[in-house]
C-alpha positions in Angstrom: 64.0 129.0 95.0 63.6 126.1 92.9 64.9 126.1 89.0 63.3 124.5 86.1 65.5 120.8 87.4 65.2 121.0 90.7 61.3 122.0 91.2 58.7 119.7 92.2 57.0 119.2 88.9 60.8 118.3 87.7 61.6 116.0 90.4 57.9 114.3 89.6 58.3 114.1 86.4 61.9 112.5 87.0 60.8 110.1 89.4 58.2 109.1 86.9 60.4 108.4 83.8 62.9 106.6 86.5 59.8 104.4 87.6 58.9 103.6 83.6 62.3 102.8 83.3 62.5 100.6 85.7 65.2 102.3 87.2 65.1 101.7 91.0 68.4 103.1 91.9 67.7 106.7 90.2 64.2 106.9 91.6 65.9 106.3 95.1 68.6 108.9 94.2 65.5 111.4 94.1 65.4 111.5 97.5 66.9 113.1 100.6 68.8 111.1 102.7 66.3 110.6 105.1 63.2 110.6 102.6 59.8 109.1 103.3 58.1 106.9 101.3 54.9 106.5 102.4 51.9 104.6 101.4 48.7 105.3 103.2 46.8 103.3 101.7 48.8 100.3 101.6 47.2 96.4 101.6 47.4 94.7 104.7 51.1 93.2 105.6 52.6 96.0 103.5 54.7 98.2 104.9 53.0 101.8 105.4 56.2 103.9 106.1 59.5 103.4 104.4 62.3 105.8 105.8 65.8 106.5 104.2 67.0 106.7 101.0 68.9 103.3 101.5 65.7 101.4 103.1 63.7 103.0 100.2 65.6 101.7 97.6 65.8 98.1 99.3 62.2 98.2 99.3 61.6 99.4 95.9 64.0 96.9 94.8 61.9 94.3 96.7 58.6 95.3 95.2 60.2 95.6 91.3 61.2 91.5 91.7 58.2 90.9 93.4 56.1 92.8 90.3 58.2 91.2 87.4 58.2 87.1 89.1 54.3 88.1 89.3 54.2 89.3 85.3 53.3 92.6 86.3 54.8 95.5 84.5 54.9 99.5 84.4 53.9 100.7 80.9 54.3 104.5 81.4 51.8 107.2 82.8 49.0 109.3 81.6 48.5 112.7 83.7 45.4 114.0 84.5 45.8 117.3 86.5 49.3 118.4 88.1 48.2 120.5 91.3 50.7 123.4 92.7 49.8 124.3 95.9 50.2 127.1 98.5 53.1 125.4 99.9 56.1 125.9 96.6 57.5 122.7 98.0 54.8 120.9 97.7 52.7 119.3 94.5 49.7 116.8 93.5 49.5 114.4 91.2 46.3 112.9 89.6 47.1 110.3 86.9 46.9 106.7 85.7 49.4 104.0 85.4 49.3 102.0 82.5 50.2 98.4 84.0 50.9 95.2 82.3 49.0 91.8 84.4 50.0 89.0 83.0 48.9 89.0 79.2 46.1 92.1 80.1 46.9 95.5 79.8 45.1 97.7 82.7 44.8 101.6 83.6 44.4 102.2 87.2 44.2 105.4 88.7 46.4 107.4 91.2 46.9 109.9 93.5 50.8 111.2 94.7 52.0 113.7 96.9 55.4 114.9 97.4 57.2 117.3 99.2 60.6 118.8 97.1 63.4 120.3 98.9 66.3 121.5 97.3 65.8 119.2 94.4 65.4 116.4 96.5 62.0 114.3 97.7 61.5 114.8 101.1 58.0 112.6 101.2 56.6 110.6 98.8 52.7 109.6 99.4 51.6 107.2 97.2 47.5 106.3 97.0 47.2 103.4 95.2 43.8 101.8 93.8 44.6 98.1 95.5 41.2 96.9 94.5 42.1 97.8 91.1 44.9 95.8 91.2 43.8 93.3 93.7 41.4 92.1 91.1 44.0 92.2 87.8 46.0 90.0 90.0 43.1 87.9 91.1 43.7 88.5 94.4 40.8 90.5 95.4 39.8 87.5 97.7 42.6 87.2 99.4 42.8 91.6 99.9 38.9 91.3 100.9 39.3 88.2 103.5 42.7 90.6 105.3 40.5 94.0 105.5 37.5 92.4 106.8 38.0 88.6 107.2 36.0 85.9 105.9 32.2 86.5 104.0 29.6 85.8 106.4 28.4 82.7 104.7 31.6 81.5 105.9 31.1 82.0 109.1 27.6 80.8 109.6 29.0 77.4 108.1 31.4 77.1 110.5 28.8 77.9 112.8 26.5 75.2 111.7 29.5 73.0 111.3 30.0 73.0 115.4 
């Protein structure tokens, strides 16, 4: 049976404050050995599975210097509804992220699942809003031409072009 540290709202919260912090090596710590990461949702090219405590803490190390050399920061969160389910290991979060684009200041909206064993995350699913912060970025183009390729008007002039 879980205690008030090692519960899933705990090991949420946890990951949470480790993630404002900016603290990749204590969110990786959160997680069992051979924890999940997973990202259903993820953009095209991005990886939808990361497996391992090492691999996950690579990656998140990856994506922080990725983030920071693009100018895009983690301000902190803002909870919506925290969900317990039937399942005591397992817990829903509906919040927003309060993200830092450059010299804007956005809120975008997300969904997390995790599964808590013994104080420790067993899976992590993370739905992200991409198109939220495909356009902050400006790179709703670029997200739009990988999920369906390019806008028909493109393709009639290169049609036309022929």
């Amino acid at each position: 049976m879980p205690d008030a540290t090692t519960s899933p709202r705990a090991v949420l919260e946890r990951a949470h404050r480790t993630l404002a912090e900016h603290d990749v090596d204590g969110f990786a710590d959160l997680f069992a050995a051979d924890g999940v990461l997973e990202a259903p949702f993820a953009r095209p090219g991005a990886p939808r599975q990361v497996a391992g405590r090492e691999t996950i803490r690579a990656q998140m190390r990856a994506r922080g210097e990725a983030a920071h050399a693009g100018g895009v920061r983690l301000l902190g969160f803002e909870y919506q509804a925290v969900h317990e389910t039937a399942d005591p290991e397992v817990i829903v979060a509906e919040f927003r992220e309060e993200l830092v684009f450059g010299d804007q200041r956005r809120w975008l909206p997300f969904i997390q699942v995790l599964r808590v064993r013994d104080g420790e995350i067993v899976t992590f699913r993370d739905y992200v809003d991409n198109l939220g912060i495909a356009d902050a970025t400006s790179a709703l183009p670029d997200l739009r031409a990988a999920l369906m390729g390019p806008p028909s008007h493109e393709i009639e002039n290169r049609s036309a072009a022929r």
